[in-house]
C-alpha positions as CSV (number, residue, x, y, z in Angstrom):
1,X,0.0,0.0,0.0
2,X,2.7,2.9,1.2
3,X,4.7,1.6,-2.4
4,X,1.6,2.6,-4.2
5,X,1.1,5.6,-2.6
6,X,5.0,6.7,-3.5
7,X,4.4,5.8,-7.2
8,X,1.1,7.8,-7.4
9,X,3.3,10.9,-5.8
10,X,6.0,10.6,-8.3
11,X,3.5,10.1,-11.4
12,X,1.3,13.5,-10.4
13,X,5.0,15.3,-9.6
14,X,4.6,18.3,-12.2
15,X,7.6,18.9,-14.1
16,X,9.1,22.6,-13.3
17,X,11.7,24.4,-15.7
18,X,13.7,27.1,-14.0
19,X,14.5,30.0,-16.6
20,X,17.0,32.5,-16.2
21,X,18.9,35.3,-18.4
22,X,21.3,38.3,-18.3
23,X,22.8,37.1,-14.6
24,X,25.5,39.6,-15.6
25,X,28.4,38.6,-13.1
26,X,25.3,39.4,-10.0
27,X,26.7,37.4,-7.6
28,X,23.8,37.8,-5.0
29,X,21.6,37.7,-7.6
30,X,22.7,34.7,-9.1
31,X,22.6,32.9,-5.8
32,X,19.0,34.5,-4.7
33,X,18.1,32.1,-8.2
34,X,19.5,29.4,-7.6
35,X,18.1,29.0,-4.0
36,X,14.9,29.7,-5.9
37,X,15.1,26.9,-8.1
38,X,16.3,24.8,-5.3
39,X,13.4,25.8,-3.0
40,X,11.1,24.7,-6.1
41,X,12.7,21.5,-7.1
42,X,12.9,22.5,-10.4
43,X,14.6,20.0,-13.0
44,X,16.4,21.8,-15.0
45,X,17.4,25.6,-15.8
46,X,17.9,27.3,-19.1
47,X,20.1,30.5,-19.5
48,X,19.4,32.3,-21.8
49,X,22.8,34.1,-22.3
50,X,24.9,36.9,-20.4
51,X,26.2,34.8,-17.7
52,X,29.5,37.0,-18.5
53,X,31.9,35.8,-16.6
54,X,33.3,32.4,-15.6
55,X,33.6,32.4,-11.8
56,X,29.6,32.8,-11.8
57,X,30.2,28.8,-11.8
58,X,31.8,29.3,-7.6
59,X,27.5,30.1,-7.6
60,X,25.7,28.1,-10.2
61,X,27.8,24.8,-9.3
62,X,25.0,25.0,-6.3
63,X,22.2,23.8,-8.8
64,X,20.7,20.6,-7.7
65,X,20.1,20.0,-11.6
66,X,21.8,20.5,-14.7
67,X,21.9,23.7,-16.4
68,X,21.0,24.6,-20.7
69,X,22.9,27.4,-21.4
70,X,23.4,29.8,-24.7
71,X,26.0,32.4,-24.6
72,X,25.0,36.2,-25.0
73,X,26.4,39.1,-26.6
74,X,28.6,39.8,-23.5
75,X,29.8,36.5,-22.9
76,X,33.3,37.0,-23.8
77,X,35.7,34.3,-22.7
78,X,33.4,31.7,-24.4
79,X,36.1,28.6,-24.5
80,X,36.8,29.8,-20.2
81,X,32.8,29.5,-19.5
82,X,32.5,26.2,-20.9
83,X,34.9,24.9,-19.4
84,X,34.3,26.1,-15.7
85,X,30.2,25.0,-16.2
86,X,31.2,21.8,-18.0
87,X,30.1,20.2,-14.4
88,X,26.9,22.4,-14.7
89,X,25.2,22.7,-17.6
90,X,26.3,22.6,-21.2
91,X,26.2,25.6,-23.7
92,X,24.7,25.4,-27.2
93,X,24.4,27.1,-30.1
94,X,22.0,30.0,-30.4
95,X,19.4,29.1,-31.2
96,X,19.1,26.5,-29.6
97,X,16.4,24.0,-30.9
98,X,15.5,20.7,-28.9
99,X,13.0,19.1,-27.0
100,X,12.2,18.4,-24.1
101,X,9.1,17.0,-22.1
102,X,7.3,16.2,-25.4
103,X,7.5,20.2,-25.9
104,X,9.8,21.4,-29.0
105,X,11.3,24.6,-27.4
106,X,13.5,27.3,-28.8
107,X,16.0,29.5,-27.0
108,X,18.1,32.1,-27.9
109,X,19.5,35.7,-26.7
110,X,18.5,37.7,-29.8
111,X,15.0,39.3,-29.7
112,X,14.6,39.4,-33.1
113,X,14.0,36.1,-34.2
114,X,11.4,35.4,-31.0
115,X,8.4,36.0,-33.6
116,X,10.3,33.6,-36.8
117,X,10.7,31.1,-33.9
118,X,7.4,31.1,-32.3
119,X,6.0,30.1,-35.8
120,X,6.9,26.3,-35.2
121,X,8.2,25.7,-31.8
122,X,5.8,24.9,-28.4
123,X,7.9,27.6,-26.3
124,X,10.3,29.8,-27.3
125,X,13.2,31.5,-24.3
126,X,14.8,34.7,-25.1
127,X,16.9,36.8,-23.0
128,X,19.1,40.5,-24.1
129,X,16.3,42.8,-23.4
130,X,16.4,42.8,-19.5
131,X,12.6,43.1,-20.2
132,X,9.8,40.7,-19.2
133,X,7.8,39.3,-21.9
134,X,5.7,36.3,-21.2
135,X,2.9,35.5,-24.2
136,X,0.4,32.7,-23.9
137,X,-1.6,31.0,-26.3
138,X,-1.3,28.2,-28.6
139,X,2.7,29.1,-28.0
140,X,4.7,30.4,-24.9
141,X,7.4,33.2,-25.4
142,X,9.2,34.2,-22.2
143,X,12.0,36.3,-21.2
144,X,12.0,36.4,-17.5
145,X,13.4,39.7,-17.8
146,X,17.3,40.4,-15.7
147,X,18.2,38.2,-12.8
148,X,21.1,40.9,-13.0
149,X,18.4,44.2,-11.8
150,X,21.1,46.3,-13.6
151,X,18.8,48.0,-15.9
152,X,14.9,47.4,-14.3
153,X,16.1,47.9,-10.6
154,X,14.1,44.2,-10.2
155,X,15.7,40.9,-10.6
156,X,13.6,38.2,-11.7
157,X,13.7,34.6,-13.2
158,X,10.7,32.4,-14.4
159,X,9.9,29.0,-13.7
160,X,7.7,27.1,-16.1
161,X,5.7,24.2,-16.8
162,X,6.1,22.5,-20.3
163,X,3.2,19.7,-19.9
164,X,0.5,22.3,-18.8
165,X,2.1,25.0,-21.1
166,X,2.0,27.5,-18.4
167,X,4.8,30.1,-16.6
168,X,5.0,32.4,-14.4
169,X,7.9,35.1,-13.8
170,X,9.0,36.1,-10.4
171,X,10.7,39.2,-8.6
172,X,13.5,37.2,-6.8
């Protein structure tokens, strides 16, 4: 009986995606998101780009689960970043088509191919704006906007559920 009762916990366990984007060396930032995505058990996080520097890894290594990330028009020392989140996450190109959770998602750090991508993929991630966007529908598009708070004066992140097809951002 208590067996059955675990498996029915585990099968009705909804599936949470962390999303991040323009962390922008924000140490306390960085680490008010990743206790956020601890906190809510998500399963995996995807940057979308600006992580910047390398030694954001001494933050993001913290993760309890592995990391998608895209690099950003500040990300300079590309070859360094790999290598210090190759432990982490692992970095594609942008964009960055795959899917996941039955879901065929797009991500990438350039604003200006969110519309193009939105055309044929279940949920498009952007980041480079520092801006919050989130659009429902048949599609999702979501920037959560700057963990960083550089340029809004509000760090956020967004956290997102690909089998209902529903997200929500949040002021960290």
């Amino acid at each position: 009986m208590q067996k059955m009762l675990l498996d029915k916990k585990i099968e009705e366990r909804e599936i949470t995606i962390g999303i991040i984007s323009d962390s922008h060396d924000n140490m306390n930032a960085i680490k008010k998101a990743v206790e956020f995505f601890n906190e809510n058990d998500v399963e995996l996080v995807i940057h979308a780009g600006d992580i910047v520097s390398p030694f954001t890894a001494d933050v993001f290594k913290n993760l309890r689960c592995d990391m998608i990330l895209i690099y950003g028009n500040n990300d300079g020392d590309k070859l360094y970043l790999k290598e210090r989140f190759k432990n982490i996450g692992n970095f594609y190109g942008d964009p960055c088509i795959m899917e996941l959770y039955g879901k065929k998602f797009a991500i990438t750090h350039h604003p200006e191919i969110v519309d193009a991508l939105s055309m044929k993929y279940d949920i498009v991630v952007y980041g480079h704006t520092h801006e919050k966007d989130f659009r429902e529908g048949n599609k999702l598009i979501i920037n959560p906007g700057e963990c960083c708070g550089y340029l809004t004066g509000m760090e956020s992140v967004a956290i997102l559920n690909p089998e209902k097809m529903t997200a929500r951002i949040i002021e960290l």
